[in-house]
MMTF fields as JSON, N, C-alpha, C and O atoms, coordinates in Angstrom:
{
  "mmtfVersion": "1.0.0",
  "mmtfProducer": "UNKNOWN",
  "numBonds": 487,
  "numAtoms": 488,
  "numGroups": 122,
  "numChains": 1,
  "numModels": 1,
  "chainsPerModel": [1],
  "groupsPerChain": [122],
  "chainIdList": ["A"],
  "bondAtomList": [4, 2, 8, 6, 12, 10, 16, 14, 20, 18, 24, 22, 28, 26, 32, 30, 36, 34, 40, 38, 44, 42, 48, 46, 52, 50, 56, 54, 60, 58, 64, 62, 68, 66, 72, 70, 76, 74, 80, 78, 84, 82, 88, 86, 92, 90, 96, 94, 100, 98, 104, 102, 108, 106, 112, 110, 116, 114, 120, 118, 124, 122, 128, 126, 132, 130, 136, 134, 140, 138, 144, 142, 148, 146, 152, 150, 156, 154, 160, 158, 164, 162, 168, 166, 172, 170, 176, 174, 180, 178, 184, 182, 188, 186, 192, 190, 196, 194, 200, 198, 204, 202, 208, 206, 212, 210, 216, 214, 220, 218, 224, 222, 228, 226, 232, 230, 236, 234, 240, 238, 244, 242, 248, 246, 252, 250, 256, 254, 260, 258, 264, 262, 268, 266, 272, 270, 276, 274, 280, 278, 284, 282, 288, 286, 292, 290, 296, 294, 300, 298, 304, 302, 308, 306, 312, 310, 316, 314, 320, 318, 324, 322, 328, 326, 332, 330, 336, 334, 340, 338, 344, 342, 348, 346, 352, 350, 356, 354, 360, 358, 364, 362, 368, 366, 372, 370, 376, 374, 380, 378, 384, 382, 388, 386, 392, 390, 396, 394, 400, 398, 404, 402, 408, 406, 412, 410, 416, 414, 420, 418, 424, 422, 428, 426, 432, 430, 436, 434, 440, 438, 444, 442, 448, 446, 452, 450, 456, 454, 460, 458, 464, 462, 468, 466, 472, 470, 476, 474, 480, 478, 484, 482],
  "bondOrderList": [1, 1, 1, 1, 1, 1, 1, 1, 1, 1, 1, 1, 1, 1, 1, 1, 1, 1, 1, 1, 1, 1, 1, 1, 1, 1, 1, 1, 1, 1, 1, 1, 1, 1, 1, 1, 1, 1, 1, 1, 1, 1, 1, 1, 1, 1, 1, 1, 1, 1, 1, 1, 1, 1, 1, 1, 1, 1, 1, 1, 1, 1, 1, 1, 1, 1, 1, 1, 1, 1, 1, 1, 1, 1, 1, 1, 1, 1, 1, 1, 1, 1, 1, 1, 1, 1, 1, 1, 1, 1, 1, 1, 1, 1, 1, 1, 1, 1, 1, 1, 1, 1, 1, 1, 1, 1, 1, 1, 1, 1, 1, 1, 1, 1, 1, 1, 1, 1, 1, 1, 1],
  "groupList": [{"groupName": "UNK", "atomNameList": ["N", "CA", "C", "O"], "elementList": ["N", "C", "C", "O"], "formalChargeList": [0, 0, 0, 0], "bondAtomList": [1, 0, 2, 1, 3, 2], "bondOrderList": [1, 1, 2], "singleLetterCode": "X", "chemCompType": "L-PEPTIDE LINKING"}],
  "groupTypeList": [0, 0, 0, 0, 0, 0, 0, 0, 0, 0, 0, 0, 0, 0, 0, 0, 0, 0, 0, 0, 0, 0, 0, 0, 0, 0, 0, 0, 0, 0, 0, 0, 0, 0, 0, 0, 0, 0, 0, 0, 0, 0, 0, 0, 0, 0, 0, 0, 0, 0, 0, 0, 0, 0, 0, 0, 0, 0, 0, 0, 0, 0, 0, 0, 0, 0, 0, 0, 0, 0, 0, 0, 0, 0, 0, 0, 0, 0, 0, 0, 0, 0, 0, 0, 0, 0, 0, 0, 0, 0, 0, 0, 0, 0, 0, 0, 0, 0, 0, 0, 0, 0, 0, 0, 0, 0, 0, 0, 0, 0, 0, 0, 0, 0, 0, 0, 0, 0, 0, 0, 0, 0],
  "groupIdList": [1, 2, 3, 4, 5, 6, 7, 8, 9, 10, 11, 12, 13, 14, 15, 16, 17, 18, 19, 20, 21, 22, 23, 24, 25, 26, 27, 28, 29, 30, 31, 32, 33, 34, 35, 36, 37, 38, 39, 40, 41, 42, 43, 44, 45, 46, 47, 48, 49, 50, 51, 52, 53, 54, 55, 56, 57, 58, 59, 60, 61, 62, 63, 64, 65, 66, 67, 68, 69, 70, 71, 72, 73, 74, 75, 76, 77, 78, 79, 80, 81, 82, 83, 84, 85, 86, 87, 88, 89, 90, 91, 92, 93, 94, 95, 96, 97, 98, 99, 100, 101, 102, 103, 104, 105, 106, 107, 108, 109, 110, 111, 112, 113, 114, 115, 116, 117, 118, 119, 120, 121, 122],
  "secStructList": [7, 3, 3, 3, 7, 7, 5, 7, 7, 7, 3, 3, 3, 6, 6, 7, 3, 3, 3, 3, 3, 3, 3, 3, 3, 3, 1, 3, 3, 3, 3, 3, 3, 3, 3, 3, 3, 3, 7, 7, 6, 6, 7, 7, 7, 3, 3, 3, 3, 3, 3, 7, 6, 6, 1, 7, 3, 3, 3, 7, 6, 6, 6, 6, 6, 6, 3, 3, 3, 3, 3, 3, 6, 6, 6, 6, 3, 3, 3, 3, 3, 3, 3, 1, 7, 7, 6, 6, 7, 7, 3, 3, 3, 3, 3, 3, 3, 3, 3, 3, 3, 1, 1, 7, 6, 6, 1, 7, 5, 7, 7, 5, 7, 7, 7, 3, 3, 3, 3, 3, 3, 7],
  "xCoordList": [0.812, 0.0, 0.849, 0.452, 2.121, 2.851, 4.306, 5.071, 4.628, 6.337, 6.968, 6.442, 7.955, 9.29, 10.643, 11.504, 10.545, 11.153, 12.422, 12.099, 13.722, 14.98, 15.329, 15.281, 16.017, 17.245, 18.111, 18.139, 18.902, 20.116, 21.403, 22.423, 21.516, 22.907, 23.405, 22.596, 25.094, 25.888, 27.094, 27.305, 27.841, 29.79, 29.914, 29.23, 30.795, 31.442, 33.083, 33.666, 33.774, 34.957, 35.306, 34.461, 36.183, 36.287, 36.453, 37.47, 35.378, 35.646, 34.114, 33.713, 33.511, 32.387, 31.205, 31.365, 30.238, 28.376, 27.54, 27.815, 26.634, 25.711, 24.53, 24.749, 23.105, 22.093, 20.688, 20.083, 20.354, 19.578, 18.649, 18.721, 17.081, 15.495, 15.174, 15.771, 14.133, 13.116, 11.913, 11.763, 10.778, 9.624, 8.668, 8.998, 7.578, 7.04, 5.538, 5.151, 5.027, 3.514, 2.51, 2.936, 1.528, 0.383, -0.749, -1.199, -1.265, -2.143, -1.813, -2.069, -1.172, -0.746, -1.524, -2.207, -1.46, -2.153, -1.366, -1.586, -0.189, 0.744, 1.961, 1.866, 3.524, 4.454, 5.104, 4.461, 6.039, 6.426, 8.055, 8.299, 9.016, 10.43, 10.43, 9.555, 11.765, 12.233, 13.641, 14.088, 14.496, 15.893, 16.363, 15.885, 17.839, 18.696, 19.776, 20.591, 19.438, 20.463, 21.673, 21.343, 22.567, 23.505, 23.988, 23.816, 24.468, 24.875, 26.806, 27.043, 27.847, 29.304, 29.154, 28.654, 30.077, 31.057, 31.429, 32.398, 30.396, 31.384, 30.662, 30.902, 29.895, 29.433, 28.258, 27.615, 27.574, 25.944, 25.52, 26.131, 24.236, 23.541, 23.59, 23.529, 23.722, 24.533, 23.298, 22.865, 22.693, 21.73, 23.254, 24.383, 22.568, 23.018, 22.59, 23.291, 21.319, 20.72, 19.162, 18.653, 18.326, 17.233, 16.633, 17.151, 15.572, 14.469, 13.635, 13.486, 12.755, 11.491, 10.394, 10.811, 9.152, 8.368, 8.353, 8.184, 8.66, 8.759, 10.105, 10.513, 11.065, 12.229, 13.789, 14.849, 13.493, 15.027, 15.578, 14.891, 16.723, 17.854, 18.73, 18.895, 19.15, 20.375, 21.026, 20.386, 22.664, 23.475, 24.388, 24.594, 24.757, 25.649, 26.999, 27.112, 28.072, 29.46, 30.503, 31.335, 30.178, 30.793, 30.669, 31.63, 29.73, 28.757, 28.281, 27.984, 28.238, 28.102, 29.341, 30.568, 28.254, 29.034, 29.487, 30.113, 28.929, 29.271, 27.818, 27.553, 27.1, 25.833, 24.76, 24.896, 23.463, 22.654, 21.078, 20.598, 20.347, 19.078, 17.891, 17.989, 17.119, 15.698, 14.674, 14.976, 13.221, 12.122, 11.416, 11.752, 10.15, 9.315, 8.001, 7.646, 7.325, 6.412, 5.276, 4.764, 4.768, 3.548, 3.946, 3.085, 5.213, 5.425, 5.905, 6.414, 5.359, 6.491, 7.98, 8.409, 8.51, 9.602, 11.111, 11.158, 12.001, 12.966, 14.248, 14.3, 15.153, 16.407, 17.086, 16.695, 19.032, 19.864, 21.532, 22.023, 21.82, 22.779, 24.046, 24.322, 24.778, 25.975, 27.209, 27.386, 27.797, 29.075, 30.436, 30.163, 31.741, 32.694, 32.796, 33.331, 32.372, 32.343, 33.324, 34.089, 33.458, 34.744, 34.477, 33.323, 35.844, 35.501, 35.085, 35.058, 34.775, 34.487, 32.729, 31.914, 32.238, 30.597, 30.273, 29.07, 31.104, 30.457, 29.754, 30.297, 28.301, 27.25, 26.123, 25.819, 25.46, 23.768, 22.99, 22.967, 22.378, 21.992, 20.172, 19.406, 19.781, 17.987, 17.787, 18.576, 16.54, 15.154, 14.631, 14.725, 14.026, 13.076, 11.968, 12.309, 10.867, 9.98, 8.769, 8.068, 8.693, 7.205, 6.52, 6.335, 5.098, 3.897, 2.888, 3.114, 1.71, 0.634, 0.033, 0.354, -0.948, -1.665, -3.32, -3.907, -3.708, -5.268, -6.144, -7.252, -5.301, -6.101, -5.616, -6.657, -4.592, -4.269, -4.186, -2.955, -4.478, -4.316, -3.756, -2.898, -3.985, -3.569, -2.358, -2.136, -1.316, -0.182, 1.057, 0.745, 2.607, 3.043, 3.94, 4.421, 4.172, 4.409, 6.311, 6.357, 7.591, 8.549, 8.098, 7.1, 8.695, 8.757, 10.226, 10.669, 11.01, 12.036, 12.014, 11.254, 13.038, 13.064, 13.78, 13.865, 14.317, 14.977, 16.364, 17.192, 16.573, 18.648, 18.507, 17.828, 19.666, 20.086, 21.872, 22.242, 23.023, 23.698, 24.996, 25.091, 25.975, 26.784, 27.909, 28.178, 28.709, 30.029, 31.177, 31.293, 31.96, 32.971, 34.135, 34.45, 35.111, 36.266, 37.655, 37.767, 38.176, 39.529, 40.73, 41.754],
  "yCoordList": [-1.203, 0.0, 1.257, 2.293, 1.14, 2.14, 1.872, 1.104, 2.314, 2.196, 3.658, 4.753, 3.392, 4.343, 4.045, 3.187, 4.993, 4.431, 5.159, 6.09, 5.209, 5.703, 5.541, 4.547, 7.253, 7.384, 8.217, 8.71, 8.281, 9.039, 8.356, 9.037, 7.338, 6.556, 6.271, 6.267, 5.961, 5.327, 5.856, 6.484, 5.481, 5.891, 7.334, 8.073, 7.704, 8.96, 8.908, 7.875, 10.483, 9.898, 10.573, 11.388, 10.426, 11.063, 12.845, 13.402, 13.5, 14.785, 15.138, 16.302, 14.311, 14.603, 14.921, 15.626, 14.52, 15.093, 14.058, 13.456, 13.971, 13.006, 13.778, 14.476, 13.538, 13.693, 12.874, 12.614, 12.575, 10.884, 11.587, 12.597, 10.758, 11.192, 10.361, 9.397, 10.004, 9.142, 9.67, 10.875, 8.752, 9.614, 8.208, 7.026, 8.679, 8.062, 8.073, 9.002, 7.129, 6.826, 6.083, 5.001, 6.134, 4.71, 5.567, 6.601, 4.968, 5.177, 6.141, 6.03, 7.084, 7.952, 8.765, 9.534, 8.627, 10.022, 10.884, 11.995, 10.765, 11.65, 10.907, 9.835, 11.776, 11.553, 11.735, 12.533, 11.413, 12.298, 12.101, 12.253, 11.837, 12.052, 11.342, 10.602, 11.776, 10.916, 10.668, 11.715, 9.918, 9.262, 8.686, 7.714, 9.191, 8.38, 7.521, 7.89, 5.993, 5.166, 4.385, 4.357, 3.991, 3.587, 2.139, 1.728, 1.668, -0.026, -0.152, -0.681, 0.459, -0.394, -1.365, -1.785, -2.043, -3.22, -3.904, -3.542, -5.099, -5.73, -4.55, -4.942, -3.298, -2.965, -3.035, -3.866, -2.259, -2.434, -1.02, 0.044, -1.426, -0.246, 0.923, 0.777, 2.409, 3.647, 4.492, 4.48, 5.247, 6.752, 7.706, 7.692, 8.616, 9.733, 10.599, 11.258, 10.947, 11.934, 11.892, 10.979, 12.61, 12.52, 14.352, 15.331, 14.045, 15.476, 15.389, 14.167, 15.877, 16.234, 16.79, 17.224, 16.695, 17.233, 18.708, 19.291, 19.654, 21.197, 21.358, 22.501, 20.398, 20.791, 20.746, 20.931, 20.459, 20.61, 19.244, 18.392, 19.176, 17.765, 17.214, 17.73, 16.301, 15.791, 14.849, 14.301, 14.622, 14.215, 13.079, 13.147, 12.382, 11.555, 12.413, 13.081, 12.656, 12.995, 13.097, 13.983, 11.742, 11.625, 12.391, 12.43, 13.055, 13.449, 15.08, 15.68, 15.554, 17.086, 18.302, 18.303, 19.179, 19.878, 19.621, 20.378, 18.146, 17.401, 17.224, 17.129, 17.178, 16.529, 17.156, 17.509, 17.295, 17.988, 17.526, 17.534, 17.111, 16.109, 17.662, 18.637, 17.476, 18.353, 17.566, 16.591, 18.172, 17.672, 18.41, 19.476, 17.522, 18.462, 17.817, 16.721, 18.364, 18.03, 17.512, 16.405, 18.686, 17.901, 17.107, 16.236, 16.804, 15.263, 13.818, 12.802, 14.369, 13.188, 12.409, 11.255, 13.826, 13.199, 13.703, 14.795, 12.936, 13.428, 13.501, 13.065, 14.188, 14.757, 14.262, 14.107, 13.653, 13.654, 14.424, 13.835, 15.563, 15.917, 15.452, 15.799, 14.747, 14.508, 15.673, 15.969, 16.074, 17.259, 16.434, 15.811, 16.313, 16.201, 14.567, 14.227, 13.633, 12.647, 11.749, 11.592, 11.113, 10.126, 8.919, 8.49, 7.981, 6.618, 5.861, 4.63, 6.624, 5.641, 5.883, 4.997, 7.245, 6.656, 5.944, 5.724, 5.033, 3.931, 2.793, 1.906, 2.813, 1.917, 1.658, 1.928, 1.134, 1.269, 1.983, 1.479, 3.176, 4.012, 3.903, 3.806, 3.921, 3.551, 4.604, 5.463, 4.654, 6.011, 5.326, 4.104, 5.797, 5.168, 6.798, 7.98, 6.258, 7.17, 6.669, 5.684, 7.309, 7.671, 7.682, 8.891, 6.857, 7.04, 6.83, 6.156, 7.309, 7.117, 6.663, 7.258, 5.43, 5.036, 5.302, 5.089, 5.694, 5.843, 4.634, 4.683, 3.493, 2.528, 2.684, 2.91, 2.664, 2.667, 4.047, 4.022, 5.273, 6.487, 6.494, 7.365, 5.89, 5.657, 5.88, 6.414, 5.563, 5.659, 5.297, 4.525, 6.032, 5.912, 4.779, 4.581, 3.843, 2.892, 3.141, 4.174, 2.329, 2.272, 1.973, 1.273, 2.406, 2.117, 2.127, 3.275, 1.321, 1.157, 1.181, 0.468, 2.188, 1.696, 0.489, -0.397, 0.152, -0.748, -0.552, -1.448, 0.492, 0.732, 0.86, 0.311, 2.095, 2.467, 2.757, 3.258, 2.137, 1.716, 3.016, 3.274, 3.839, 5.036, 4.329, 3.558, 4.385, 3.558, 4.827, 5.185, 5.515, 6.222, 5.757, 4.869, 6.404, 5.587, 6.69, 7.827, 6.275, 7.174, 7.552, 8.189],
  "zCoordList": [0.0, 0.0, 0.0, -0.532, 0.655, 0.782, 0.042, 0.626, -0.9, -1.457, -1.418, -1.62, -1.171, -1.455, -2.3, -2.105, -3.257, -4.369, -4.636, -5.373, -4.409, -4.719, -5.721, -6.445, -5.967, -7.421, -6.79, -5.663, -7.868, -8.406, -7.769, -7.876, -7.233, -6.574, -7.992, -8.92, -8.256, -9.449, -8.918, -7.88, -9.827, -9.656, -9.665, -10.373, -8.868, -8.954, -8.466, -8.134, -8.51, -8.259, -6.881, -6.511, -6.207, -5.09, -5.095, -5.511, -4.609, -4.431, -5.205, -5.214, -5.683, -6.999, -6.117, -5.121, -6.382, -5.744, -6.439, -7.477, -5.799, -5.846, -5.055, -4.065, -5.682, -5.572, -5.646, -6.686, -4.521, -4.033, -3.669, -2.969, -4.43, -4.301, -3.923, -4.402, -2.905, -2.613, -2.616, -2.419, -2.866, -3.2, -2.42, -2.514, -1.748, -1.053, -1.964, -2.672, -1.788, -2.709, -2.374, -1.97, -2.35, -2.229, -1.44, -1.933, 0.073, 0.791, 2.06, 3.259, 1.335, 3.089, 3.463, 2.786, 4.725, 5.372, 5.735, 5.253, 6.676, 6.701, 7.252, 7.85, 6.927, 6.928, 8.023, 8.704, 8.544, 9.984, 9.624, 8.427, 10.338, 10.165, 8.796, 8.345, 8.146, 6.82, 6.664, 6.194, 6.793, 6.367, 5.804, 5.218, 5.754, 5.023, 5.863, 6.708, 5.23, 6.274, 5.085, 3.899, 5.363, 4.351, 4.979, 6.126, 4.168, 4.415, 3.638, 2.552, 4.528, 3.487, 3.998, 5.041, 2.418, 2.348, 3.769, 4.436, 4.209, 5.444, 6.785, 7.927, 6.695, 7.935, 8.205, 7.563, 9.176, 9.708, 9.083, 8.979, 8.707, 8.788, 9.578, 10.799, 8.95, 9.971, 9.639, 8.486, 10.623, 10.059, 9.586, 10.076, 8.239, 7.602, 8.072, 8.84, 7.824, 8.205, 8.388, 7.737, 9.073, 8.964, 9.534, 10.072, 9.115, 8.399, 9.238, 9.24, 10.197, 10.811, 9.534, 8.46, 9.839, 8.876, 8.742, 7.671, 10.653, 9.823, 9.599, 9.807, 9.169, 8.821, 9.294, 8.695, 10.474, 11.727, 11.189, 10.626, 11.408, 10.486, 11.637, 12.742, 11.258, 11.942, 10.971, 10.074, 11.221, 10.58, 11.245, 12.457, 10.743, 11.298, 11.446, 10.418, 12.33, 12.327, 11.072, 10.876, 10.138, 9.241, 8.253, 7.484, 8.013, 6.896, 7.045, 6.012, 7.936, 8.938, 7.742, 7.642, 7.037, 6.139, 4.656, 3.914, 4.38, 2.979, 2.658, 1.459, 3.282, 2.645, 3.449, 4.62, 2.594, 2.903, 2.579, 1.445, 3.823, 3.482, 3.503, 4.248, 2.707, 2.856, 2.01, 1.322, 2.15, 1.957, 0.92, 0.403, 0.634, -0.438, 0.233, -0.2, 1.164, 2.109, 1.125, 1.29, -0.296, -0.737, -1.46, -1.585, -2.311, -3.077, -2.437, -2.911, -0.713, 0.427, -0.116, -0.103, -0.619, -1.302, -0.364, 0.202, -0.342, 0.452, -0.728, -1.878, 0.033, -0.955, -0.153, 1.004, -0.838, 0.303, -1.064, -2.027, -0.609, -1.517, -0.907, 0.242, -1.544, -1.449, -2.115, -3.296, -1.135, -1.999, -1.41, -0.384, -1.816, -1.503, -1.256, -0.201, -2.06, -1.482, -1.36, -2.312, -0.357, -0.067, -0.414, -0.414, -0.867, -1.306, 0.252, 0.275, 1.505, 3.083, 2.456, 2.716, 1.566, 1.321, 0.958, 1.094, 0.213, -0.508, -0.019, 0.64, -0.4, 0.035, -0.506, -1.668, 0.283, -0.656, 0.588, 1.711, 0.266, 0.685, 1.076, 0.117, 2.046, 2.122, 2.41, 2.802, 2.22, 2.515, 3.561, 3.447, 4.703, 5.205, 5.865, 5.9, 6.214, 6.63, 7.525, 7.295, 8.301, 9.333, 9.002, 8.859, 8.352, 7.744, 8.591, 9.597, 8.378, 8.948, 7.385, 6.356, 7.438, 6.138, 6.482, 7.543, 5.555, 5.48, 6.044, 6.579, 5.762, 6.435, 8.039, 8.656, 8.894, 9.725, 10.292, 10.316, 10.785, 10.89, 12.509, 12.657, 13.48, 14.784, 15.074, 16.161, 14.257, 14.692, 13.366, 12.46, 13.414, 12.118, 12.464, 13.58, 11.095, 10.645, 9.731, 9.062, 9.734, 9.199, 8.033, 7.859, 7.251, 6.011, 4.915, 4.948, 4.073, 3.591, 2.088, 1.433, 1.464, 0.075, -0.52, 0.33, -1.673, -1.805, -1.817, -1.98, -1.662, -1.627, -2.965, -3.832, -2.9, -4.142, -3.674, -2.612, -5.136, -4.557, -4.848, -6.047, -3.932, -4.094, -4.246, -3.325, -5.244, -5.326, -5.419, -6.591, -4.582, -4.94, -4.889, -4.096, -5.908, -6.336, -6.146, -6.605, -5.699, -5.124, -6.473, -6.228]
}
């Protein structure tokens, strides 16, 4: 009922930019926080960053000044800009989000895209 669907991950070279959309769709009623979580080679899943709905952010340490997450509240779509990127980003990158669904309105629900994958090369 509910998908979230990621782009813009592929090769870049070290120092380059990257620009990652997720767009949320189906049966929502409303959205509440939205993030970006990443997966390297051999580690665990790490939060990047994540968005509140009026806007306030947070960043992982690694990432603080290189990259920059914001929202587009009526397309429930989230942004994550990558500037300066290092070959340590390399991963597959998830969306996830806070939904409330029309069928369920009580309370919001996780939701995951399928990874989209950032390969930087030194």
């Amino acid at each position: 009922q509910v998908q979230l669907v990621e782009s813009g991950g592929g090769l870049v070279q070290a120092g380059g930019s990257l620009r990652l959309s997720c767009a949320a769709s189906g049966s929502i009623f409303s959205v509440n926080n939205m993030a970006w979580y990443r997966q390297g080679p051999g580690k665990e899943r790490e939060l990047v960053a994540v968005i509140a709905r009026g806007g306030s952010t947070n960043y992982a340490e690694s990432v603080k000044s290189r990259f920059t997450i914001s929202r587009d509240n009526a397309k429930n779509t989230v942004y994550l800009q990558m500037n300066s990127l290092k070959p340590e980003d390399t991963g597959v990158y998830y969306c996830n989000a806070e939904i409330r669904t029309r069928i369920i309105t009580y309370r919001y629900d996780d939701y995951w895209g399928q990874g989209t994958q950032v390969t930087v090369s030194s």
